[in-house]
PAZAPA-4460 file (N, C-alpha, C; in steps of 0.05 Angstrom, whole numbers, plus 32768, in hexadecimal, padded with zeros to 4 digits):
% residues 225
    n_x    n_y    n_z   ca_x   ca_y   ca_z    c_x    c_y    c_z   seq   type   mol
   8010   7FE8   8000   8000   8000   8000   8011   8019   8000     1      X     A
   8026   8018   8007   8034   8033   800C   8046   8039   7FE9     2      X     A
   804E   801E   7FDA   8050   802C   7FC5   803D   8036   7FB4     3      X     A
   801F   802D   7FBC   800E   8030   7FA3   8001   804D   7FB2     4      X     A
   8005   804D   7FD0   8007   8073   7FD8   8019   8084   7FC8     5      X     A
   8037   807B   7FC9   8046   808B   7FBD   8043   8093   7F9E     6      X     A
   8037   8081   7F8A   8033   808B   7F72   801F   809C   7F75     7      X     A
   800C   809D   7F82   7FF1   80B0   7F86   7FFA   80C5   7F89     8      X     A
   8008   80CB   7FA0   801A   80E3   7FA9   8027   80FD   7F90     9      X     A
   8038   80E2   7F8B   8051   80E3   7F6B   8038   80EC   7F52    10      X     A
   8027   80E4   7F53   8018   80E9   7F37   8007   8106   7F41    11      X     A
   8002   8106   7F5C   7FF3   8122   7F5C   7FFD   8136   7F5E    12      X     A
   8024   8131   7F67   802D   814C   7F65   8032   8151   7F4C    13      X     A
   8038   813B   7F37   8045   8142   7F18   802A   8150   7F12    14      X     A
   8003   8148   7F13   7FFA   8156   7F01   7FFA   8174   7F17    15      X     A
   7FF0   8174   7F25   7FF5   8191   7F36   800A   81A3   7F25    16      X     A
   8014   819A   7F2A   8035   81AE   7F29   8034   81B1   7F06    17      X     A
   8035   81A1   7EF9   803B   81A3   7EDB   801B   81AB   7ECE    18      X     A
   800D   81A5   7ED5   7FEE   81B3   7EC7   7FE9   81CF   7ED5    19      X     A
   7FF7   81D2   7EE8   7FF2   81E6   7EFB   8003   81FD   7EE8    20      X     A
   8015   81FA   7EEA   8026   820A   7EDA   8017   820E   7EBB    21      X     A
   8014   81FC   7EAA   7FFB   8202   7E91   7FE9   8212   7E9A    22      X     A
   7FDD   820F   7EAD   7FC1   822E   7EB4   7FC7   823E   7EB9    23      X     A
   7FD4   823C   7ED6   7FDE   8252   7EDD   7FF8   8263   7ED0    24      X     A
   8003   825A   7EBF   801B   8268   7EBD   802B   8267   7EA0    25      X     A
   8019   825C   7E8E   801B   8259   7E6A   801A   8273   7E60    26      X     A
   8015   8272   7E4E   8013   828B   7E3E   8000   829F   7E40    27      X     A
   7FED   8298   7E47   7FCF   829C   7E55   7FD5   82B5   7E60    28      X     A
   7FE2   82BA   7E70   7FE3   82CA   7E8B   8006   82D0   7E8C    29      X     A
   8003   82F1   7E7E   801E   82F7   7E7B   802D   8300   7E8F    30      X     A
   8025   8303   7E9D   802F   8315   7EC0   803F   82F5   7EC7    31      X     A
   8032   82E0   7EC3   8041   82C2   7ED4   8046   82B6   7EBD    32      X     A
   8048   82BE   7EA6   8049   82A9   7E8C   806B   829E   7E90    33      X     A
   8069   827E   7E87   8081   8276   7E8B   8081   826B   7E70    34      X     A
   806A   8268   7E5E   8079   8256   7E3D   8078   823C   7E4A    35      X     A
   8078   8236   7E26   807C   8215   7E28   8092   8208   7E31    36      X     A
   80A8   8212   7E36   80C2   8212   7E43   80BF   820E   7E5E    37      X     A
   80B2   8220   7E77   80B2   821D   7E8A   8092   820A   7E91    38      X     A
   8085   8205   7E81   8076   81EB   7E8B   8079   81D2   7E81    39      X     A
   808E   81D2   7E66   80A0   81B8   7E71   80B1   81B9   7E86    40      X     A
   80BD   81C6   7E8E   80D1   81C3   7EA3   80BE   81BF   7EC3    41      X     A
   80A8   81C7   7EC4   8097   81B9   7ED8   808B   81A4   7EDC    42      X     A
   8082   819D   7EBF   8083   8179   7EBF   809B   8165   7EC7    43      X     A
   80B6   8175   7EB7   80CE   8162   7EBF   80D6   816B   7EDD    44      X     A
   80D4   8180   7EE5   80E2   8185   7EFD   80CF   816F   7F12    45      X     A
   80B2   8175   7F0D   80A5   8168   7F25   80A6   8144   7F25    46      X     A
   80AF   8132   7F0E   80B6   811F   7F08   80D9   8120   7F1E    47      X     A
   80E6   812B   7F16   80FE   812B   7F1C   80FA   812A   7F3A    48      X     A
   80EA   8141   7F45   80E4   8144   7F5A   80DE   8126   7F67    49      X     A
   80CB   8117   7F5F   80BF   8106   7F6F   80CF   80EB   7F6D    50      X     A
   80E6   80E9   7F5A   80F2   80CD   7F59   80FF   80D1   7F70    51      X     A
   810E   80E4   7F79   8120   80E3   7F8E   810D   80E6   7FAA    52      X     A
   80F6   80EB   7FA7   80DE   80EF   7FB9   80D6   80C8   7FC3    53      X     A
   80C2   80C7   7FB0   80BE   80A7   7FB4   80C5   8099   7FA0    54      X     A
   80E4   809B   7F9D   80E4   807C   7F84   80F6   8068   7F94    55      X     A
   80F3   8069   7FAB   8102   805B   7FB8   80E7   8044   7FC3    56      X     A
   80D2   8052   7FC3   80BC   8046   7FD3   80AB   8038   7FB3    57      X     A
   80A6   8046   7FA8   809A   8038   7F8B   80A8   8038   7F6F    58      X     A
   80C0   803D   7F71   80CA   8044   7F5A   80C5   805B   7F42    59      X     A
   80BB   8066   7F53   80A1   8081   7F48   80A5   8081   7F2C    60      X     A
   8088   806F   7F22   807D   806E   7F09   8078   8088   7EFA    61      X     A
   805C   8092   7F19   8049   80A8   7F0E   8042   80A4   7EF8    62      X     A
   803E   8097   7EE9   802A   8087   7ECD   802C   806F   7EC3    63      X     A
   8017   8072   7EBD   800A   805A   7EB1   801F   804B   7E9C    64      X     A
   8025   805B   7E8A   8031   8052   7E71   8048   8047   7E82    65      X     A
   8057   8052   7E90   806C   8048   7EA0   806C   8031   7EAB    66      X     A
   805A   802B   7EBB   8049   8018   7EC6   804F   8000   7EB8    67      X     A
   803B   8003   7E9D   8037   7FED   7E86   804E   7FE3   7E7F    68      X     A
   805E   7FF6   7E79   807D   7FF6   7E6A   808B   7FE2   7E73    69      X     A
   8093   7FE0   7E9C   809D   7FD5   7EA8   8087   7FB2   7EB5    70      X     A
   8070   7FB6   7EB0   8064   7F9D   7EA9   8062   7F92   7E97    71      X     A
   806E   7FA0   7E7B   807C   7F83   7E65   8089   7F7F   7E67    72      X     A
   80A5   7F8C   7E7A   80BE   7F82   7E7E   80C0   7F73   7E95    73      X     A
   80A3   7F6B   7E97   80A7   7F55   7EB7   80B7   7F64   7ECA    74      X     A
   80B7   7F7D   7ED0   80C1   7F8C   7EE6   80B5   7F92   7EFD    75      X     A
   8098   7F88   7EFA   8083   7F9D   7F10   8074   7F7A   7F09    76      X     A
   8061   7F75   7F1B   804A   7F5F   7F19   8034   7F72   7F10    77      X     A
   801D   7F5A   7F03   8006   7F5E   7EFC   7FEC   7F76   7F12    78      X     A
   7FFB   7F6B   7F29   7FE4   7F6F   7F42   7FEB   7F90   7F48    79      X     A
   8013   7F8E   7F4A   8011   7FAF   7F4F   800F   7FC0   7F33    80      X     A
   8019   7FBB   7F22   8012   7FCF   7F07   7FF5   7FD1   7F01    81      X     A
   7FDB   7FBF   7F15   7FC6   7FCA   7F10   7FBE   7FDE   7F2B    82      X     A
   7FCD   7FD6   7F44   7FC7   7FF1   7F59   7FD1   8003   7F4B    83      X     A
   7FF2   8001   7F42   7FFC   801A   7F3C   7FE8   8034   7F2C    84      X     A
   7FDE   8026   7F16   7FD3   802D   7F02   7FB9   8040   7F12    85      X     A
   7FB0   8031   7F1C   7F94   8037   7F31   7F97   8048   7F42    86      X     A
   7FB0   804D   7F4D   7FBB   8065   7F61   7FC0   8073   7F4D    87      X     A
   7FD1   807B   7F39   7FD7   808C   7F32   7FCA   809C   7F20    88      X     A
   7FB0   8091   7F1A   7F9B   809C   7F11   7F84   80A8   7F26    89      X     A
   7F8B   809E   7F3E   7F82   80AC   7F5D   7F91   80CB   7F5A    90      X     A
   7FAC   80C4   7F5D   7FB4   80DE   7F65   7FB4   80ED   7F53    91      X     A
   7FAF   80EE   7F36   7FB5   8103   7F1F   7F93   8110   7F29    92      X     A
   7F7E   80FD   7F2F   7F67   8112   7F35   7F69   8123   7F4E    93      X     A
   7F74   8116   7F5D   7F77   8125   7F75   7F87   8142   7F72    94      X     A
   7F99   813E   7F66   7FAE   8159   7F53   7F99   816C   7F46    95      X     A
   7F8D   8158   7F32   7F7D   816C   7F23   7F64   817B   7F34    96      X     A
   7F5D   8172   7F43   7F41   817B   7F56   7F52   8197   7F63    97      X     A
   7F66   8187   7F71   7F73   81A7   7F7D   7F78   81BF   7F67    98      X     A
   7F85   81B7   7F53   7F87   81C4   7F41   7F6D   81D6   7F36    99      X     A
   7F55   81CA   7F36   7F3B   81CF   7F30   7F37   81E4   7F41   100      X     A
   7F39   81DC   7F5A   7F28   81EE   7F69   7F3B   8210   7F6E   101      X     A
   7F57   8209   7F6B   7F65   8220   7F68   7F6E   8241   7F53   102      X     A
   7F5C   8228   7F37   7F5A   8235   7F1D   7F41   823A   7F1A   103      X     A
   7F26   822C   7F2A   7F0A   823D   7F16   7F07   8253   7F20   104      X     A
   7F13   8262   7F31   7F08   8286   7F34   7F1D   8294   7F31   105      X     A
   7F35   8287   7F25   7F50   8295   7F22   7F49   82A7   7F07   106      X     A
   7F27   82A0   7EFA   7F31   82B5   7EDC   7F3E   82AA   7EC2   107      X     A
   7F5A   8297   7EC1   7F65   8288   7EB6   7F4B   8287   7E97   108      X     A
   7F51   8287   7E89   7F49   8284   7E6C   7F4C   825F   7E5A   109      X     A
   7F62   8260   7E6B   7F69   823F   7E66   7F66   822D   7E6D   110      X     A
   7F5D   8212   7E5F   7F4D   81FD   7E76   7F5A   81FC   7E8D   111      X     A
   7F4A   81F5   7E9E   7F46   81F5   7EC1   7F5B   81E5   7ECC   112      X     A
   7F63   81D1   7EB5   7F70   81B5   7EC7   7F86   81AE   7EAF   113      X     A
   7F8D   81C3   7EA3   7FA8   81B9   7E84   7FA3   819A   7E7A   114      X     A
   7F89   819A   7E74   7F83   8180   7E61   7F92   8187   7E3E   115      X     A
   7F92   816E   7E39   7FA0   816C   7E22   7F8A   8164   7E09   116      X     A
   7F91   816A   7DEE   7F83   8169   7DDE   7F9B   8170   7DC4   117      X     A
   7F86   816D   7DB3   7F9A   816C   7D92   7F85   816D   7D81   118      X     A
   7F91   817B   7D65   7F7F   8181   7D4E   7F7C   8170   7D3B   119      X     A
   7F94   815E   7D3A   7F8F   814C   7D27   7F9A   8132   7D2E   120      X     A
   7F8D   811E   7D2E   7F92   8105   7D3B   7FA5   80FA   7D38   121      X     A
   7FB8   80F3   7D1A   7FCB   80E7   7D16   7FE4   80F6   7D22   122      X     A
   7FE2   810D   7D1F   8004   811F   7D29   8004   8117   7D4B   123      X     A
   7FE1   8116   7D57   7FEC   8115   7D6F   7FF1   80FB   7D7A   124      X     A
   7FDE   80E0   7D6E   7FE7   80C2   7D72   8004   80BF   7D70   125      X     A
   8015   80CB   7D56   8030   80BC   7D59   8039   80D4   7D6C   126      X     A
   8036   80ED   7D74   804C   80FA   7D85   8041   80EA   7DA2   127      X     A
   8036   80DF   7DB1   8028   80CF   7DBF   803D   80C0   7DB9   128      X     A
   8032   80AC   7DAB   8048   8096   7DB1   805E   8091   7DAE   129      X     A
   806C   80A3   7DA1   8080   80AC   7D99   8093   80B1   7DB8   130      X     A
   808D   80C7   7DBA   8094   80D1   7DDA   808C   80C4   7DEF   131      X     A
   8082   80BA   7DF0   8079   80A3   7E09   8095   8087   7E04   132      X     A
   8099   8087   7DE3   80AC   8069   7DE1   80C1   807B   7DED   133      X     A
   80CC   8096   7DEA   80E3   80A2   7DE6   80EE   80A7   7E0A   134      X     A
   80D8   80B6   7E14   80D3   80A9   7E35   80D3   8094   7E45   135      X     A
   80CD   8087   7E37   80D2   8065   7E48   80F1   805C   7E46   136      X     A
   80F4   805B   7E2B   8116   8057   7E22   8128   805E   7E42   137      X     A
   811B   807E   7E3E   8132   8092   7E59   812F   807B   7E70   138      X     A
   811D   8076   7E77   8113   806E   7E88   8115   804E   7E8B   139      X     A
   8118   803F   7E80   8122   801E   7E87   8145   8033   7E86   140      X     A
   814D   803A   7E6D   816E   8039   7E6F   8179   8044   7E8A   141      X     A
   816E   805D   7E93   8170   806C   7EAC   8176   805D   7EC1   142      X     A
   8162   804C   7EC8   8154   803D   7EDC   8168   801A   7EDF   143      X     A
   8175   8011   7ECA   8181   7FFA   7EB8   819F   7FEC   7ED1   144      X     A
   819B   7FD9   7ED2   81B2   7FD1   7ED4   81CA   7FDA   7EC5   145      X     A
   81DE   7FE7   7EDA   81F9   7FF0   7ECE   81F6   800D   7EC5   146      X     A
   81DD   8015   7EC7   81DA   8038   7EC3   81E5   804E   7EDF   147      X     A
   81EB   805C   7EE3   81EA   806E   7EED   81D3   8073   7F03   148      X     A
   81C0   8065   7F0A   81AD   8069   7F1F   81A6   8089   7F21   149      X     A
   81B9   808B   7F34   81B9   80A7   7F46   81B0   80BB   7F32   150      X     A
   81B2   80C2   7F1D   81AF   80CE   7F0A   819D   80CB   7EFB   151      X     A
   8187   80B0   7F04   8171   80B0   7EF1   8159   80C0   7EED   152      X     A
   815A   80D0   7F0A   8140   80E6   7F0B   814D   80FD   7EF5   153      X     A
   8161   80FA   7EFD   816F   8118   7EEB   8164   8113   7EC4   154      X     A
   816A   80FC   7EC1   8164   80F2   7EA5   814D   80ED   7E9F   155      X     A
   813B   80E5   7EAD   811D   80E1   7EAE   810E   80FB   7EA9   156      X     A
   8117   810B   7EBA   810B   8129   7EC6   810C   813F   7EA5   157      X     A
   812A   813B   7EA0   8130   8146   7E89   811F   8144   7E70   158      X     A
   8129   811F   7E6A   8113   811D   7E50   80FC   812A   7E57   159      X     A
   80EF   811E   7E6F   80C9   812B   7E66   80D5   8144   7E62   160      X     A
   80DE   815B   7E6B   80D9   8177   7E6B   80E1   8172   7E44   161      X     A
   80F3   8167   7E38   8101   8170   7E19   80DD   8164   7E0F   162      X     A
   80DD   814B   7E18   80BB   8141   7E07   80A6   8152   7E07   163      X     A
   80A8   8167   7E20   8090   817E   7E26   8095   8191   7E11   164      X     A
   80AC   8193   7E0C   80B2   81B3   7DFC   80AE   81A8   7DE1   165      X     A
   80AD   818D   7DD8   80AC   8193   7DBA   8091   8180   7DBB   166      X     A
   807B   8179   7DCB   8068   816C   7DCC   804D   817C   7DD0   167      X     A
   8057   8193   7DE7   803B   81A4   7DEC   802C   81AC   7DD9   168      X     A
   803C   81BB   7DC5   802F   81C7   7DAE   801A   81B6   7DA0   169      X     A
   8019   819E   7DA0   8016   8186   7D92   7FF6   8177   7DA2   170      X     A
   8009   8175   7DBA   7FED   8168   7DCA   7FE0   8177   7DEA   171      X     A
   7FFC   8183   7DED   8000   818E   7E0A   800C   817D   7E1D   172      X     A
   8017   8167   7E08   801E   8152   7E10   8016   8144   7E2F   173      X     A
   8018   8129   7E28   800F   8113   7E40   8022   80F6   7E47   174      X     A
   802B   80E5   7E38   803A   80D2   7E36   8034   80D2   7E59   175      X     A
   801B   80D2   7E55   8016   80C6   7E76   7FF2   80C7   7E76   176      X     A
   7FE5   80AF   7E74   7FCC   80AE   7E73   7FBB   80BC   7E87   177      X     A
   7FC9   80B4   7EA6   7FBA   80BF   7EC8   7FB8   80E1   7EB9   178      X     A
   7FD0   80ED   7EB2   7FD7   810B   7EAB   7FBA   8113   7EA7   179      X     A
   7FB2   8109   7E8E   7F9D   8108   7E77   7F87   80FF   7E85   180      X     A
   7F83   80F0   7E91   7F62   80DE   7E98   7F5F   80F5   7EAF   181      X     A
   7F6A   8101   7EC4   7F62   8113   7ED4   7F56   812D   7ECE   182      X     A
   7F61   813A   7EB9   7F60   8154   7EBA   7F48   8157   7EA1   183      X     A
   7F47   8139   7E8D   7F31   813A   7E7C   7F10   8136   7E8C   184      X     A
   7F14   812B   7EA8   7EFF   8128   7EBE   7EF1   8141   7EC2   185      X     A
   7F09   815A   7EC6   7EFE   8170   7ED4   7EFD   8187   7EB5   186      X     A
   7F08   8177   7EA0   7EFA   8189   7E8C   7ED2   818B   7E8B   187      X     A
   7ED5   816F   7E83   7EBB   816A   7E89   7EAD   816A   7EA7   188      X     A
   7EB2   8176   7EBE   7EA5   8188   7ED2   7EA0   819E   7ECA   189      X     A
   7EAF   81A7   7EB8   7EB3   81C9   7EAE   7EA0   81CE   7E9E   190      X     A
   7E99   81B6   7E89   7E7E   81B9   7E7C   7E92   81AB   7E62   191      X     A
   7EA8   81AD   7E62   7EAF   81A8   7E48   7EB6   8187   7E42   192      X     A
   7EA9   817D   7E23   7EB3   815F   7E27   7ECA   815E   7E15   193      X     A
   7ED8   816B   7E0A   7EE6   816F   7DF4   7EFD   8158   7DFC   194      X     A
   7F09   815E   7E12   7F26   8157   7E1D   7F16   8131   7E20   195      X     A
   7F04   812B   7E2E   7EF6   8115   7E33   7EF9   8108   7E15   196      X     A
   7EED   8111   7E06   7EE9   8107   7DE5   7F01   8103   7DDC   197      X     A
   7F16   8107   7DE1   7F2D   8104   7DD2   7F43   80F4   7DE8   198      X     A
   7F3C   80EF   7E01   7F43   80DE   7E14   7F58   80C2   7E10   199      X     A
   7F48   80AF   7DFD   7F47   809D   7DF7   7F6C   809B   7DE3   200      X     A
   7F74   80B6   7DDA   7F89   80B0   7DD0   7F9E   80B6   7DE0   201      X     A
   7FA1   80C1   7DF3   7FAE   80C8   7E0C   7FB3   80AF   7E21   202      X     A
   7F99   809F   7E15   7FA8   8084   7E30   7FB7   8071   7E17   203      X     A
   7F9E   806A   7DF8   7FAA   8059   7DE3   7FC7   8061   7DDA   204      X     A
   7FD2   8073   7DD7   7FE9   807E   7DC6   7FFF   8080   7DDD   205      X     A
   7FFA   8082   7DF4   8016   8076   7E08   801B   8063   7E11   206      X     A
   8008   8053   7E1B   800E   8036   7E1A   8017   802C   7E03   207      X     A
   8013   8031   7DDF   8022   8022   7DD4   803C   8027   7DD8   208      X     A
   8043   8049   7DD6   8059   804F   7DDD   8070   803B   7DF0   209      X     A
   8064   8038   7E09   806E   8029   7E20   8070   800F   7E17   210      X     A
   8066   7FFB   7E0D   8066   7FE0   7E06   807C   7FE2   7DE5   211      X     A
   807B   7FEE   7DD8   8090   7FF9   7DC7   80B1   7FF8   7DD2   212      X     A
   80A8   8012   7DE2   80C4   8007   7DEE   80D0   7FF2   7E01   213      X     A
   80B7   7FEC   7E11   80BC   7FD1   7E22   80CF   7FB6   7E12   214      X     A
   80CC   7FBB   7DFB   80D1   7F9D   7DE9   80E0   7FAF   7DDA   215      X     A
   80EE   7FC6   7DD3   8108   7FD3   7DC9   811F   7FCC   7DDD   216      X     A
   8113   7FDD   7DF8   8127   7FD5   7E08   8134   7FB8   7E0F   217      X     A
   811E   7FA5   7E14   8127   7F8C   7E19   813A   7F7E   7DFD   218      X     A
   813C   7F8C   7DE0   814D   7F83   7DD5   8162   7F93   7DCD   219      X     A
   8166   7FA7   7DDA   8184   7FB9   7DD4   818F   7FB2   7DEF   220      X     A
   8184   7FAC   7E05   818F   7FB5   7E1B   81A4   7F9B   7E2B   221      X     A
   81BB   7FA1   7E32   81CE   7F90   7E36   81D5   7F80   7E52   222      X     A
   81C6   7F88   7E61   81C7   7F83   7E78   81B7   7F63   7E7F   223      X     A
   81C2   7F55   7E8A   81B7   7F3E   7E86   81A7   7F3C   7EA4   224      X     A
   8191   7F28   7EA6   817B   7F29   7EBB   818B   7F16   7ECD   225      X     A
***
């Protein structure tokens, strides 16, 4: 129970902190505007943040795709990659609710909860899965027998922030389903189903991503079991 606390935790500060920064502090609102630059670097920082936080206690997933990734590599069992999954889709609402209640009288012009969306389906399926394979990669190699350990938040933290900056434009990027299934909840509180309607590619297009690279990595990778 205490790791499938700690992803809850780990997943509500990443959407807090990194959607938080999209409302409050995007382009939207020039007095705090930080760019797509400084709300990737809030997604990666708060990632970075939480490996050295709880990855000692869960290995801090904080997503799903992650999750999956490391249950084709027989890394995680069946039983916890479905708490994991289940917590960490706990805590991204719990993120987003705070988030909710902090942004609906703030004025903010921009959805309430930095849900993600895209104009045209194919550009954003492959940047989805694309960046989700390209993230996992970091993330088994990081994490790998004979890597560098100590340094894997640092490498983890980074990619997402480089995947944010050339992904937002695109999707607002997610390569994290919990990210996405929370904040499309409190779109549709808002009145809006838009983010809800387009849902479905946000969980489909990173899990392939993740199982992509699950079975890349297991055949470049040199480290024997």
């Amino acid at each position: 129970m205490k790791k499938y606390l700690a992803e809850m935790i780990g997943t509500m500060v990443l959407v807090l902190m990194g959607c938080g920064a999209a409302v409050f502090a995007g382009a939207v609102q020039p007095f705090a505007s930080v760019g797509t630059l400084g709300v990737a670097l809030a997604f990666g920082l708060s990632v970075l943040a939480m490996v050295y936080t709880i990855g000692k206690i869960s290995g801090c997933h904080i997503n799903p795709a992650i999750t999956l990734g490391m249950l084709v590599s027989k890394k995680i069992s069946s039983k916890d990659a479905t708490m994991y999954m289940l917590f960490q889709v706990i805590g991204a609402i719990i993120g987003s609710a705070i988030l909710y209640v902090l942004a609906k009288d703030s004025g903010s012009t921009t959805t309430l909860t930095g849900a993600n969306g895209y104009t045209s389906v194919l550009p954003a399926f492959v940047a989805e899965t694309v960046f989700t394979f390209i993230f996992l990669l970091v993330v088994f190699g990081s994490t790998s027998k004979g890597a560098d350990n100590k340094f894997a938040g640092i490498a983890i933290g980074l990619s997402l922030t480089l995947i944010h900056i050339v992904c937002i434009p695109i999707t607002g990027t997610s390569v994290n389903p919990a990210r996405s299934i929370a904040p499309a909840i409190f779109e549709m509180v808002q009145g809006n189903g838009a983010a809800m309607g387009q849902l479905w590619l946000f969980i489909v297009a990173p899990f392939l991503g993740a199982i992509i690279a699950a079975v890349v990595w297991k055949a470049i990778d040199t480290a024997k079991e």
